[in-house]
N, C-alpha and C positions, 0 to 999 in steps of 0.2 A: 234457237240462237240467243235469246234473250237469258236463259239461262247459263248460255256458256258466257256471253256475257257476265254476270253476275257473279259467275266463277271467279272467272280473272280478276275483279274486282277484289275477290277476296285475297288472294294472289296472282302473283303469274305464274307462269308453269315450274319455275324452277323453285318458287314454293311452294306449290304442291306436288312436286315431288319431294322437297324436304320434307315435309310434311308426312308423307305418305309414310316414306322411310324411317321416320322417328316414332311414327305409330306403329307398323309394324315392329320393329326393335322392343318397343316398350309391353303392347301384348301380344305377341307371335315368337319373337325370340327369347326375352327374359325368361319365359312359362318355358320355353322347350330346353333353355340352360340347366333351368331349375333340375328339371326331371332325368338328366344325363348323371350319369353313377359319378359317386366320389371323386372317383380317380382322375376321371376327365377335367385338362388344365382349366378349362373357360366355367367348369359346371356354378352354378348359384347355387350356395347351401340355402335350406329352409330358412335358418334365422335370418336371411338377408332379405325375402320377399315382404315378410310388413316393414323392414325399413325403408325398405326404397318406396313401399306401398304406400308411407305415411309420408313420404317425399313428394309425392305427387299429390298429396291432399292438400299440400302448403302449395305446390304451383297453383294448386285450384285457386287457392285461398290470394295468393298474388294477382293472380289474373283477377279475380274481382275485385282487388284494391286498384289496379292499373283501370278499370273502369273509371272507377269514381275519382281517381286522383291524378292517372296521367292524360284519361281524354275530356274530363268535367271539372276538376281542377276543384274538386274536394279534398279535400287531406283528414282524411278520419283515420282518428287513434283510438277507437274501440269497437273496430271489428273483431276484435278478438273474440267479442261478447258476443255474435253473430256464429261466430265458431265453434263455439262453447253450447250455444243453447241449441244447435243441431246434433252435437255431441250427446247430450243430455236427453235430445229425444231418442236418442237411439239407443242409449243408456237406460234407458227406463223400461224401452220393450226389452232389454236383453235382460232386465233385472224380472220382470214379468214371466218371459217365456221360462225361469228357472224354479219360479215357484214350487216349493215343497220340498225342496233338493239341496237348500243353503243349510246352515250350520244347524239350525233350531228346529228344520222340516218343515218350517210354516209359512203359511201361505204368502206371507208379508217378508220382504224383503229381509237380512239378517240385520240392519242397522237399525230398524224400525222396532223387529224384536228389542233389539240388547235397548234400544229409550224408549221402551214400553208403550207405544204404540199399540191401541189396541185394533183399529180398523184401519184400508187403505184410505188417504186422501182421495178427496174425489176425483182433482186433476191426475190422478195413477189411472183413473179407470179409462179404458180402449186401449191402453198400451201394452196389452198380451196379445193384441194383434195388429201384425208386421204394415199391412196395410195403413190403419191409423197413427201409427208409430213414424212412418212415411209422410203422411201426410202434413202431421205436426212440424216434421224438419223443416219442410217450408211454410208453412203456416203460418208456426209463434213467431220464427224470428222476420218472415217477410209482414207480419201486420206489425211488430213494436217497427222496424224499420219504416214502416210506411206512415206510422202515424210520427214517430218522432219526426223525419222528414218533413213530413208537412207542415209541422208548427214549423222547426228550424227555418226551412226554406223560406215560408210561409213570411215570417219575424225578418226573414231579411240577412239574417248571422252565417255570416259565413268569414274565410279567413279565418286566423287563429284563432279567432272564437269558439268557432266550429270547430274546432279539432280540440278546445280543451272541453268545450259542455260533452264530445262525445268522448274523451277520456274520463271524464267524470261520471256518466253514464254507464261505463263498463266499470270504473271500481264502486258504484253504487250496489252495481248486480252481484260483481265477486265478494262485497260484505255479507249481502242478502243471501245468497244459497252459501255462505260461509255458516250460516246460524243454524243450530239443528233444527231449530222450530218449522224451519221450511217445508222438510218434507224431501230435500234432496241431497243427504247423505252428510251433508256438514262440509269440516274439513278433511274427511276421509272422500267424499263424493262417491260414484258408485263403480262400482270392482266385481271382481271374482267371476268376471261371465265364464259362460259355461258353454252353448250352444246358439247358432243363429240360423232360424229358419231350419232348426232340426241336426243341425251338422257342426260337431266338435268343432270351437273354435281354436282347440290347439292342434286339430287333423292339419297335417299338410298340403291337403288339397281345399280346404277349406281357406286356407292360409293361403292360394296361389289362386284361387277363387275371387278371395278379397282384392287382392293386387290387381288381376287381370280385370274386376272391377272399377278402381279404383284409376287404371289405365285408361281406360274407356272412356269414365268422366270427365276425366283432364281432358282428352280429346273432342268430348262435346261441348266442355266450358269452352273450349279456344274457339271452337268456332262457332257458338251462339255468340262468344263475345266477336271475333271478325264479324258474324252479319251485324251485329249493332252498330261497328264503328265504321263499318264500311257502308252505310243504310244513308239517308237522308234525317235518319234519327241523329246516326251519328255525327254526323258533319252541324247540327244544330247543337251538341253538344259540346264538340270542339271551340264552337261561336261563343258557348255560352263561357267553356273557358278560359277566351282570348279577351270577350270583349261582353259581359252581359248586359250591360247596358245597352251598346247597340243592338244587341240579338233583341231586349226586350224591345225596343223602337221600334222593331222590323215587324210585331206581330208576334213573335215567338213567347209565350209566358215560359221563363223560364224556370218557374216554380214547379210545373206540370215536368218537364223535363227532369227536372233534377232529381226530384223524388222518385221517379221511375226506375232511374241508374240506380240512386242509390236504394232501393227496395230491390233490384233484381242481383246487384253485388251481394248484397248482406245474406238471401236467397241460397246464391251461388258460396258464399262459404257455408253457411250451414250446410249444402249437401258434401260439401269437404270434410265437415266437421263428424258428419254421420257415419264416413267414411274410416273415419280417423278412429274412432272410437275401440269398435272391433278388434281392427290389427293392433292397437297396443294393450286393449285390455283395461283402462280405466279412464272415468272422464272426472275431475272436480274442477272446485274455484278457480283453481291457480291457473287454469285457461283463460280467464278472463280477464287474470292482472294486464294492467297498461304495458308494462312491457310484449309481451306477446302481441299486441296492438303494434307498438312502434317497430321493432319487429318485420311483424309486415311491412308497412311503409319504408323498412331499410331494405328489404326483396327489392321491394319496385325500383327507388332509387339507383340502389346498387346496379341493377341488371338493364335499366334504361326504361324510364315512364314514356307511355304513352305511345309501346310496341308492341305489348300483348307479349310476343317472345321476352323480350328481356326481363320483367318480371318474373316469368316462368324460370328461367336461367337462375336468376339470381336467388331465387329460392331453392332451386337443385344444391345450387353452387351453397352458397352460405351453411344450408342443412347438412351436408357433408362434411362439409369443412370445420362445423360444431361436432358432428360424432366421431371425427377424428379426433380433433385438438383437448376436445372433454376429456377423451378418454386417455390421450398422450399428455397433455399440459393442462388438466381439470384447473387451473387457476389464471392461465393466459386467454382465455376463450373472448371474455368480455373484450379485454384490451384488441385481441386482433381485431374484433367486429369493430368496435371503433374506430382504428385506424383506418379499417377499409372503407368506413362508411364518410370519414373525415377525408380521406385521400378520394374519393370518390367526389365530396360536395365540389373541393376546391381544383382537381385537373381532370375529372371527366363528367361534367354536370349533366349528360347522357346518358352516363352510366356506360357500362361494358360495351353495349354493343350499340356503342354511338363510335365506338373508335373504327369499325366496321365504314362507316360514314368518312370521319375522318379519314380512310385511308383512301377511300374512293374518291375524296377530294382532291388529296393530294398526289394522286394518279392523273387525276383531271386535269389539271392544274401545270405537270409537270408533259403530260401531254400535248397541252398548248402551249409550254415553252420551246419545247422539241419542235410543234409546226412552224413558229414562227419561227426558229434560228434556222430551220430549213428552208423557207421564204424567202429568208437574205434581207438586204436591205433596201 
């Protein structure tokens, strides 16, 4: 009982049957579109599976920013950089697992060759195997998250402080692996994979492997993140950002809090980011520019903070609506995100699917003018 409890909590039943249904669709349906011959109206060509595939590594990516910003009332402008160094871990075993096979034959990555490198860095070594390559995605970027946190929190900076020291933080990082001296590709970053975990990554089933992966995750992100905000954690969360002051009065440190959130979001994009890598085929710097940070934070907004769904939405939505507009109007793109991001601050500060709300209100509402004119006087 307690468990069905606990369910409900997470939703009620008519959202988990949404739910259910949107998981199915996403890996049972898309995978079986895929695999239906040409001709068929509904089939999914190959090239469509990593984009949609890398569509849902940005919902990952929104739902961890909807943690930290819409239910802890963080505003962090460089998780990109979180994104980025999950990327990179997974870039690194893919550059490993190819050893011997790039332009030069040797052993050493081909960008290492061509600037004469003559041995691997020591931080390359265990990233020819998948396992440690894994581990690293959450690792690096869950201990810099945990340790910046904790000064940050620590120090008290939060508010637009916070959000410029960590915008600053992430273009520290995109300068640094900008430099060849690093050790991770430069401004080129790293490319040309070949093979992951033994299998063509330009096979198509490889490629709907990925997706059907990549599917999965989304669905575990959402609901590791419902248990956290639907928890007794969460609800101290929310406290802390309604009212931290009195949360901390009450007993609650909410230092210890915060940094949790934000070390299990930052977590949770890296394994977006690991994901991400693969299906497109290269990872460098320009992940980490500040814009790809605010970016996210326009997901959340746009699609409504502090629902877990609407962020996810508005990441679908927004991503789309760039590989279209890219590729039809390659010079209006900016401009519409704008507009929608501006028309969004100033008549739906809920974002999308607060209108949802709205319209149940004004049902309500209109409900009880309807009882009362029936009442009479």
């Amino acid at each position: 009982m307690r468990a069905r409890e606990r369910l409900l909590q997470f939703h009620d039943k008519k959202g988990w049957l949404f739910f259910g249904v949107a998981t199915l669709i996403t890996t049972v349906l898309i995978p079986l579109l895929n695999g239906m011959p040409k001709s068929f109206p509904l089939a999914v060509p190959d090239y469509m599976m990593p984009l949609i595939g890398k569509f849902l590594c940005f919902g990952m990516a929104a739902i961890a920013m909807d943690l930290i910003w819409g239910y802890t009332g963080i505003l962090s402008l460089g998780h990109g950089l979180f994104f980025a160094l999950g990327g990179y871990a997974m870039g690194m075993y893919l550059m490993r697992s190819m050893a011997g096979e790039g332009v030069y034959r040797s052993s050493l990555p081909d960008f290492m060759v061509f600037l004469d490198w003559k041995t691997l860095p020591w931080y390359w070594h265990g990233f020819e195997h998948f396992w440690f390559a894994a581990a690293m995605v959450l690792v690096v970027p869950g201990l810099l998250a945990f340790v910046f946190g904790w000064f940050a929190f620590r120090s008290r900076i939060k508010g637009v402080y916070l959000s410029i020291v960590t915008q600053a933080l992430t273009y520290a990082a995109m300068l640094l692996f900008f430099q060849n001296a690093t050790g991770f590709g430069g401004n080129n970053g790293l490319t040309d994979f070949k093979r992951l975990l033994g299998h063509s990554l330009q096979d198509p089933a490889t490629k709907k492997a990925l997706y059907v992966t990549s599917a999965i995750a989304l669905s575990g992100t959402y609901l590791l993140a419902r248990f956290v905000v639907t928890s007794k954690l969460g609800r101290v969360l929310t406290a802390v950002r309604d009212a931290e002051l009195k949360t901390r009065f009450c007993g609650y440190e909410s230092t210890r809090y915060k940094t949790f959130v934000w070390t299990l979001s930052a977590m949770l994009c890296a394994v977006a980011g690991a994901l991400y890598v693969p299906q497109v085929g290269i990872i460098n710097p320009s992940e980490m520019q500040p814009s790809n940070s605010i970016e996210l934070a326009i997901w959340a907004a746009v699609g409504g903070r502090g629902t877990l769904l609407g962020p996810l939405l508005g990441a679908l939505f927004l991503n789309g609506a760039k590989s279209f507009l890219t590729a039809a109007f390659p010079s209006a793109w900016l401009y519409v995100l704008g507009g929608i991001f501006v028309g969004v601050t100033l008549f739906l500060p809920q974002g999308f699917l607060g209108l949802a709300d709205v319209w149940r209100r004004r049902r309500a509402r209109a409900a009880a003018a309807a009882d009362k004119k029936a009442a009479g006087p």
